[in-house]
C-alpha positions as CSV (number, residue, x, y, z in Angstrom):
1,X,18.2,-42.0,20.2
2,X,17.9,-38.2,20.1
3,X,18.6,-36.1,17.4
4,X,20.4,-32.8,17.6
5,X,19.3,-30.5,15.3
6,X,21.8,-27.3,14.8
7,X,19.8,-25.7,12.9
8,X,18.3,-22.1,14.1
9,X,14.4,-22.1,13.4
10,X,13.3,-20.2,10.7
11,X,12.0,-16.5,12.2
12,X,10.1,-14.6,9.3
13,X,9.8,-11.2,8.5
14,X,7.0,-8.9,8.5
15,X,5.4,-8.1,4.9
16,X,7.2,-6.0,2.8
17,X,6.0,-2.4,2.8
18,X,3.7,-3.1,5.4
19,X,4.6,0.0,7.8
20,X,5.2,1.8,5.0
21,X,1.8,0.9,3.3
22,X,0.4,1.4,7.4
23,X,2.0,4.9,7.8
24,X,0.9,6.2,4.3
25,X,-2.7,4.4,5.3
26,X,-3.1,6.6,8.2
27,X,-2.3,10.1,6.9
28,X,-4.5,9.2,4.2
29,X,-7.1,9.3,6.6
30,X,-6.6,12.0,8.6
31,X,-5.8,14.2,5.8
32,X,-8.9,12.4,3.5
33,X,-10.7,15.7,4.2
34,X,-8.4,18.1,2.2
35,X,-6.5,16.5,-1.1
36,X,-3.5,15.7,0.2
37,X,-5.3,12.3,1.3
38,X,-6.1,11.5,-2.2
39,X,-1.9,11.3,-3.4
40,X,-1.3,9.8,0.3
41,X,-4.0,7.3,-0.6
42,X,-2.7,6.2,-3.8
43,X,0.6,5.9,-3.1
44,X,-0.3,3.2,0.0
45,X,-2.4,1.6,-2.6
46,X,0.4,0.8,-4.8
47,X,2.7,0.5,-1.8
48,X,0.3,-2.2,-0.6
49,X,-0.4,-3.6,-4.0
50,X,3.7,-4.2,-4.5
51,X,3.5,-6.1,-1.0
52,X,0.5,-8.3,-1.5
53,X,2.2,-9.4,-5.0
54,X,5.1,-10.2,-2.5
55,X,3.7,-11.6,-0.2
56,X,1.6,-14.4,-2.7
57,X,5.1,-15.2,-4.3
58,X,6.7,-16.1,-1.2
59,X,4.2,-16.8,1.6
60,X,6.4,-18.7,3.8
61,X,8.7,-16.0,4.1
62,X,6.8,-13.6,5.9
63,X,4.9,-13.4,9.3
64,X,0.9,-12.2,9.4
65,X,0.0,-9.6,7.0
66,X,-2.2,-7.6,9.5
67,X,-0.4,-4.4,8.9
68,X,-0.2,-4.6,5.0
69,X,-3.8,-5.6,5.0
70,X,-5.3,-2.3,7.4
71,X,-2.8,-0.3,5.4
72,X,-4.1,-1.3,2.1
73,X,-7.9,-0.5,3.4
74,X,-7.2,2.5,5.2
75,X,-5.3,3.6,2.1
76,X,-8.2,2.9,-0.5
77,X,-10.6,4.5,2.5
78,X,-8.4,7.5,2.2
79,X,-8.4,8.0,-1.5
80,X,-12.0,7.6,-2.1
81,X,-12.1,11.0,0.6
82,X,-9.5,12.9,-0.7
83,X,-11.4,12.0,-3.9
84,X,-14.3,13.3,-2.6
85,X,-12.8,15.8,-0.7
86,X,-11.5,17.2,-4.5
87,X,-14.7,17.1,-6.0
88,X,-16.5,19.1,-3.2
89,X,-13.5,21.7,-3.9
90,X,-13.6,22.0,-7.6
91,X,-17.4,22.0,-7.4
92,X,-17.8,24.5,-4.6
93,X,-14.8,27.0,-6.6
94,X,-17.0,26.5,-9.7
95,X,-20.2,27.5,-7.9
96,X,-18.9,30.4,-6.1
97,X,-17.0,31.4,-9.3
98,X,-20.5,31.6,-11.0
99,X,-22.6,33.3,-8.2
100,X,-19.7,36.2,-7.9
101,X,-19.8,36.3,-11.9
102,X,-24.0,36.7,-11.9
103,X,-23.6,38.9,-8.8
104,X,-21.2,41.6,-10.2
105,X,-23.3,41.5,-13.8
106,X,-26.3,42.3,-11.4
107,X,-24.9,45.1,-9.8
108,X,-23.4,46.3,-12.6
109,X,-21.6,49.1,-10.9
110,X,-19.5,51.3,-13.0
111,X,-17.9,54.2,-10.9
């Protein structure tokens, strides 16, 4: 005997925050050499922190987690840069700050 089922098979969704965790992921990167990368960075992490803690509550629920997962590395990728990327600018200010301050006491021009 055959059995009719009239129920619709389940379709699950993608990962919560997983574009949103992929978008922010990217510009992290490509702006990882100036600061903004290091705010675009964090906020994916968190974005893609908030969907993993989603995602291990209720793993039925959603589809592959590709997306969420490159998002999440390309975001941390893209903070430690922009982290970097800060450093390199508060370090090069500081040392051009101090050359420019030993220069001028050098000269010491008074006109």
């Amino acid at each position: 005997m055959e059995q009719n089922n009239n129920q619709l098979p389940r379709t699950q969704e993608n990962a919560p925050y997983s574009i949103v965790t992929l978008v922010l992921g990217i510009l992290s990167l490509v702006t990882g050499c100036f600061c903004a990368g290091l705010v675009l960075g964090i906020i994916g992490v968190v974005f893609g922190g908030k969907g993993k803690n989603a995602v291990a509550a209720n793993p039925e629920k959603y589809k592959g987690t590709g997306m969420l997962t490159a998002g999440h590395i390309m975001s941390i990728i893209g903070t430690i840069l922009g982290g970097i990327a800060l450093l390199v600018t508060i370090i090069t200010y500081a040392a051009g700050a101090a050359y420019f301050s030993w220069l001028f006491d050098l000269l010491s021009l008074d006109f």
